[in-house]
N, C-alpha and C positions, 0 to 999 in steps of 0.2 A: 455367421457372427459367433463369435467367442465368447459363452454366453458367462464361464467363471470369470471372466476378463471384465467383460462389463459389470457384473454382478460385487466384483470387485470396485470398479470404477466408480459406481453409486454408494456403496458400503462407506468409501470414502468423502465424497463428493456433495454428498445432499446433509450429511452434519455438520463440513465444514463449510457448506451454504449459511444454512444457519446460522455458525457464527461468525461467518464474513459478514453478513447480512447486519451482525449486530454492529460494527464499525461506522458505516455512513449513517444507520440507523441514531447514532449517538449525533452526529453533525446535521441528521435532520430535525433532533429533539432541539438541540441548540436553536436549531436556527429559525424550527416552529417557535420557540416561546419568545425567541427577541425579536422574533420578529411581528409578534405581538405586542410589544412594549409603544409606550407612545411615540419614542425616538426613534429614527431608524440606525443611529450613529452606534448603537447599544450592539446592534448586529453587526455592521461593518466594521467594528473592533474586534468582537472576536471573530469575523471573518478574516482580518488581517492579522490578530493576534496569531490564530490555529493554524494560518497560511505561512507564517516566522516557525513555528513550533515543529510543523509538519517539513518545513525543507529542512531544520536542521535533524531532525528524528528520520526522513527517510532517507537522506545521507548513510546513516548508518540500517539499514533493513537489510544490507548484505548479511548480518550477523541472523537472522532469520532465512533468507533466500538460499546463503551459502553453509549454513548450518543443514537445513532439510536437505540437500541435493549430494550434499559430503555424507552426510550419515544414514540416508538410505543407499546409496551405493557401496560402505563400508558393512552393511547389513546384508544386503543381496549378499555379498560375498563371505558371510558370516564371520567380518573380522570384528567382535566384541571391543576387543580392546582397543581398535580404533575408533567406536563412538563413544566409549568413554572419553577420550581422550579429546574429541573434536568439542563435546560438550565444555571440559575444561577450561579448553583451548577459549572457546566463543563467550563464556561467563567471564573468564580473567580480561577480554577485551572489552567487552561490555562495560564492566567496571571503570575501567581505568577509561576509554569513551565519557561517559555518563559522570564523574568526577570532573572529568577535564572541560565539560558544556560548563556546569555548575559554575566551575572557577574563572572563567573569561566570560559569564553570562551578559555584564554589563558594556563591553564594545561591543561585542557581537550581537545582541539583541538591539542597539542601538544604531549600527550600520546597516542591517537589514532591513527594519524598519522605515529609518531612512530611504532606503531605496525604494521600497515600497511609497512612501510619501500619501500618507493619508490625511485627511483635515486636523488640524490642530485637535481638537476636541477626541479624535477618533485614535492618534495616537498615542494621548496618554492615558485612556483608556485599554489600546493596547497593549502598550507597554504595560502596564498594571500587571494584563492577565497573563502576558510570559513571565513577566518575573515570579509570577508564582507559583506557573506550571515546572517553570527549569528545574525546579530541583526536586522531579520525581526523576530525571533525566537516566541514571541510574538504575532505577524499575525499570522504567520503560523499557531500556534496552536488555536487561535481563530477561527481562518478560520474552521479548522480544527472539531471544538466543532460548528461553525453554520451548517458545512454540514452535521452531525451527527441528530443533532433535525431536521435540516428541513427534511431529509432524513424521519425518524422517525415518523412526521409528515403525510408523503406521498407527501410533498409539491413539487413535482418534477420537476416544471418548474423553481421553484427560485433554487433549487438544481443545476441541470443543467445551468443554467445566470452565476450563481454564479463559477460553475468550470470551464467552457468553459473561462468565461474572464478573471478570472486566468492566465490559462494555454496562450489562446490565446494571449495575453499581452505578457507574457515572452517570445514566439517564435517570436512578431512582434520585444519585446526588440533585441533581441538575434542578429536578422539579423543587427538592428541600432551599436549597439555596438561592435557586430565582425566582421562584414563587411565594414559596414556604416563606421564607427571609429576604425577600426582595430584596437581591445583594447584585442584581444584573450580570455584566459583562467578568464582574470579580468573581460572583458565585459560581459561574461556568468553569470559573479555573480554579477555584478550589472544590470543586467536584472530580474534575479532571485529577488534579492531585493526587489526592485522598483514594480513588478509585484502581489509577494507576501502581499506588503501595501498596495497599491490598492484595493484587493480580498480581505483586512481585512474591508475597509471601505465598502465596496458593499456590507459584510458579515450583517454588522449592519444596513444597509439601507435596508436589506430584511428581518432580523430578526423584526424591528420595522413594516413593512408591514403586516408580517403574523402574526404580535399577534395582529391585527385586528379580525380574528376567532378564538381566543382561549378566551375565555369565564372564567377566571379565573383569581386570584389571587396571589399573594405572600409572604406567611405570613414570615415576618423577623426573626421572633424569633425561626422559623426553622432553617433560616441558619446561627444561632449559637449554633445549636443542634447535640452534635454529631452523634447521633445517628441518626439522617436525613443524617446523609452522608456515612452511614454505608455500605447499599446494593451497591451503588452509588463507594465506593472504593471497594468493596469485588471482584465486577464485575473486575473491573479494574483492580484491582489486579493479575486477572488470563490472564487478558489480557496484563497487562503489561509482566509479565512472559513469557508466549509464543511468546510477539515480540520481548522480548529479546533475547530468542533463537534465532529465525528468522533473525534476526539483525545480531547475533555473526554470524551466516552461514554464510551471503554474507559477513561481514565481513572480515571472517577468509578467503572463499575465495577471496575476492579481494588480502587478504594478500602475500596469495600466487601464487597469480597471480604477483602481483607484484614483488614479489623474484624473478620468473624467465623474468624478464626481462620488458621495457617498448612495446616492439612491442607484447609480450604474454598478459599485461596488457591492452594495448589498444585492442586487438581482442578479450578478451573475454569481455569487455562492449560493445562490439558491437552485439557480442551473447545475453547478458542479457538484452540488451537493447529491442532485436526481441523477449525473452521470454517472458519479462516485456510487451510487446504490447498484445499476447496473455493473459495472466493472467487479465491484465487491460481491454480489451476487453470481455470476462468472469463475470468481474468484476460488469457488469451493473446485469445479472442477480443473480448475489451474492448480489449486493445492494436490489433487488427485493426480495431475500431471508429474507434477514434482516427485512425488514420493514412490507411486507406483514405475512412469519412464526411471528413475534413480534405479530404484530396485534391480528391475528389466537389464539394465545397463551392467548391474554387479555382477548378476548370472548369466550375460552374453546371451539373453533371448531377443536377438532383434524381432521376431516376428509378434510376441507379446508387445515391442516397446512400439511398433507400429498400430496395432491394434489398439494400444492405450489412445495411441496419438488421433484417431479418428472418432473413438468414441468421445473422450474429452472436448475436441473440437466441434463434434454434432450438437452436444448439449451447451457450448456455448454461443452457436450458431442458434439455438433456439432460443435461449435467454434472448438475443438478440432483437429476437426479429420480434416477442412478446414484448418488450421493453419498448420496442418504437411503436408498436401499437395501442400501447394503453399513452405512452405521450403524445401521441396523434390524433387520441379520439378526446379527450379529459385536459387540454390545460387548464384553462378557468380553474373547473375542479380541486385541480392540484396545485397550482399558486394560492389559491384560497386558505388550503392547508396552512402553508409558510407564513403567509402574514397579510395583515387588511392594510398596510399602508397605500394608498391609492398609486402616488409615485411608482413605488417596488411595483408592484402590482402591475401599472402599466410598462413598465420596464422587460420586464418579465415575458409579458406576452410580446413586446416585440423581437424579441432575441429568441422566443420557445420554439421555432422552426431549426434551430443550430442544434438543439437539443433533440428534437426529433431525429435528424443525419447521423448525431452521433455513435450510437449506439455500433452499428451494422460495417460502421468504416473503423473502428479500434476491435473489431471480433477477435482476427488473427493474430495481431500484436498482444491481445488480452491471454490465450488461449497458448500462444507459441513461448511468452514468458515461462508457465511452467515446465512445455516441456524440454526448454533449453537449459534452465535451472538442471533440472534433472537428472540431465546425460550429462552435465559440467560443462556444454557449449555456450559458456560466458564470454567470451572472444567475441565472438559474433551478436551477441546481446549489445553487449559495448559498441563495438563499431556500427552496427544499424541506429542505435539511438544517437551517435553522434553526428550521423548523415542528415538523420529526420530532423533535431535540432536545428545543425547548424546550416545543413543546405537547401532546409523547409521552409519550417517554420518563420525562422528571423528575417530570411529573404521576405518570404510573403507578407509578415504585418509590415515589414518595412515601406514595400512597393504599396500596400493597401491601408498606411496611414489614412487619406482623406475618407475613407469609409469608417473614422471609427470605432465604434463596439463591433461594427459587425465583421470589419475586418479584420479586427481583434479574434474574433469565434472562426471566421473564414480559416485564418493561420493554425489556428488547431485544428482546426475539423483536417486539413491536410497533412498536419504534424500525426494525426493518429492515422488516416490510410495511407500513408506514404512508411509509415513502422508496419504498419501489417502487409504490406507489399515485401520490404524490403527479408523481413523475417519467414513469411511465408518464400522468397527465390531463396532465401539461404538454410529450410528446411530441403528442400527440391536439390539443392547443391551438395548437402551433406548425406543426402539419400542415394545420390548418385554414384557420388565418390567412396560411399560406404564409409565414413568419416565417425557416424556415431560409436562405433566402439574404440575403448581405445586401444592405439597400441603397442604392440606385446613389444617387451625390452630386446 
């Protein structure tokens, strides 16, 4: 074993646990407090509200995914002046993204929601709390484009400042405003706000720190070249595509969660909320993926980018298998947490077996994201999430309509091992064909 390699692997990997960890941790505060309230409708808005928020904000997460993966490969190969520039590049789209949500907020927020279709009660309470998240839209995605390069970077302790006070912020909000001020389903969103402007300002007070060591320039008349921002969308592109998929998923099921009812709506964001801790926990060593495989990739070490690739995957293979274990021994327990509504409650526990499977069947799909980010093998991202979608997923709740909820959790539970099947043959594919570097003109 490659012990600077691993040594490395963790360096990375266990700070930005942490503050992935703070991400779902923010939709578990949510979801404890309202779901504590005497309504349950209170949770099922901003279940459905942060459900509208979240497809249209991961939509754009290429600007983070294709940010790290571009700018640690422009670093392995010590061209400065290209992560200056990719930075630029991801801030000016960001913007002009984040303005453009803002300005067409009210069809768009209005057609999704619609489609979602939750109870009268529950969508103008929705509605509420997007309209007054969108217009952090902006931050968000700046935010979003410094965590990406500084990631990219390796700069892991402003990475980490940077998401912890985020996130941390919006849970100290959350408690002021829903409890403090019993503002409910509204005060979740203007915690969220407020929280997310902040993290944009702290975003650029560390970006200006750490181009203290980057030793390079910004030639202007790049970035009114199209063809500077060629690779730069190409990437993105494929990455926009597959979180589009990924988007319509949860989506579609929120959608139909919400058809059958608000007490089925709010129990299963209490499930996806204990996934989403999993995944995002995961997550650090997928960030580790990304920037270290990137690096690897820039100075043509396949035998380091291989090495990366098995320690990363071990420790997400353990998260795993500790994650199905404590929701295997502990439900009661841990729905107790989220909320005493008897309904959720028993909702909950019938559905908590879908939550147990899932863990162990999204490992590889969880784990192979970063390091296909990494090397730029976005093509293949794209195309396996388009298969899983559309030749999985939609097939199977379709055929397993009279089942349900559970048919509903059945179609995802094979929407995530059929992307870790398909990502793991086309890691095996491109290992063969010797595919990861790229090549030479």
């Amino acid at each position: 074993m490659n012990q600077p390699i691993q040594k490395k692997v963790l360096a990375i990997a266990i700070p930005m646990t942490a503050a992935s960890i703070s991400i779902p941790m923010l939709g578990l505060v949510d979801t404890a407090i309202l779901g504590h309230l005497d309504l349950a409708h209170y949770l099922a808005a901003v279940a459905a509200g942060s459900s509208v928020l979240t497809m249209l904000l991961w939509l754009f997460s290429f600007l983070r995914m294709g940010t790290t993966g571009l700018t640690a490969r422009a670093w392995g190969m010590g061209d400065h002046n290209r992560c200056l520039e990719l930075l630029t590049q991801a801030l000016l789209l960001a913007m002009v993204l984040g303005i453009a949500l803002v300005l067409v907020q009210k069809p768009l927020l209005t057609i999704i929601l619609t489609l979602i279709n939750p109870s009268d009660t529950t969508y103008q309470l929705a509605l509420e709390y997007c309209q007054i998240r969108i217009f952090a839209a902006p931050a968000t995605l700046g935010t979003l484009c410094a965590v990406g390069w500084l990631l990219g970077l390796q700069r892991i302790r402003s990475t980490l400042l940077l998401m912890l006070f985020t996130n941390v912020a919006n849970i100290g909000l959350d408690f002021l405003f829903i409890v403090g001020l019993d503002m409910n389903s509204r005060g979740a969103a203007y915690a969220s706000l407020i929280a997310e402007l902040l993290g944009f300002f702290l975003a650029l007070a560390l970006i200006t720190y750490n181009l203290k060591g980057i030793h390079g320039v910004i030639n202007r008349k790049h970035l009114r070249q199209w063809q500077r921002y060629q690779e730069f969308l190409r990437i993105n592109r494929h990455l926009l595509i597959r979180t589009a998929c990924l988007v319509f998923t949860m989506a579609f099921f929120t959608a139909q969660g919400a058809r059958q009812g608000d007490t089925i709506l709010a129990a299963n964001a209490i499930l996806l909320q204990l996934l989403l801790l999993v995944a995002y926990t995961q997550d650090g060593f997928a960030h580790a993926a990304e920037s270290l495989a990137g690096h690897a990739i820039g100075r043509t070490r396949l035998d380091n980018f291989y090495q990366i690739c098995r320690e990363t995957t071990l420790w997400g293979l353990a998260i795993s298998f500790i994650a199905t274990l404590i929701y295997l021994l502990f439900p009661n327990g841990i729905i107790a947490i989220f909320t005493d509504l008897a309904d959720v409650e028993k909702a909950a526990q019938t559905y908590w077996p879908w939550l147990v499977a899932l863990p162990l069947s999204g490992i590889i799909c969880f784990m192979a994201d970063g390091i296909f980010i990494g090397s730029g093998k976005t093509r293949a991202m794209q195309d396996t999430m388009l298969l899983a979608t559309f030749g999985l997923f939609l097939p199977l709740w379709f055929f397993t309509q009279r089942l349900g909820n559970d048919g509903l959790w059945l179609a995802y539970l094979v929407f995530l091992g059929g992307r870790s099947l398909l990502m793991g043959g086309m890691f095996i594919y491109y290992s063969q064909q010797r595919l990861w570097l790229p090549t030479k003109p």
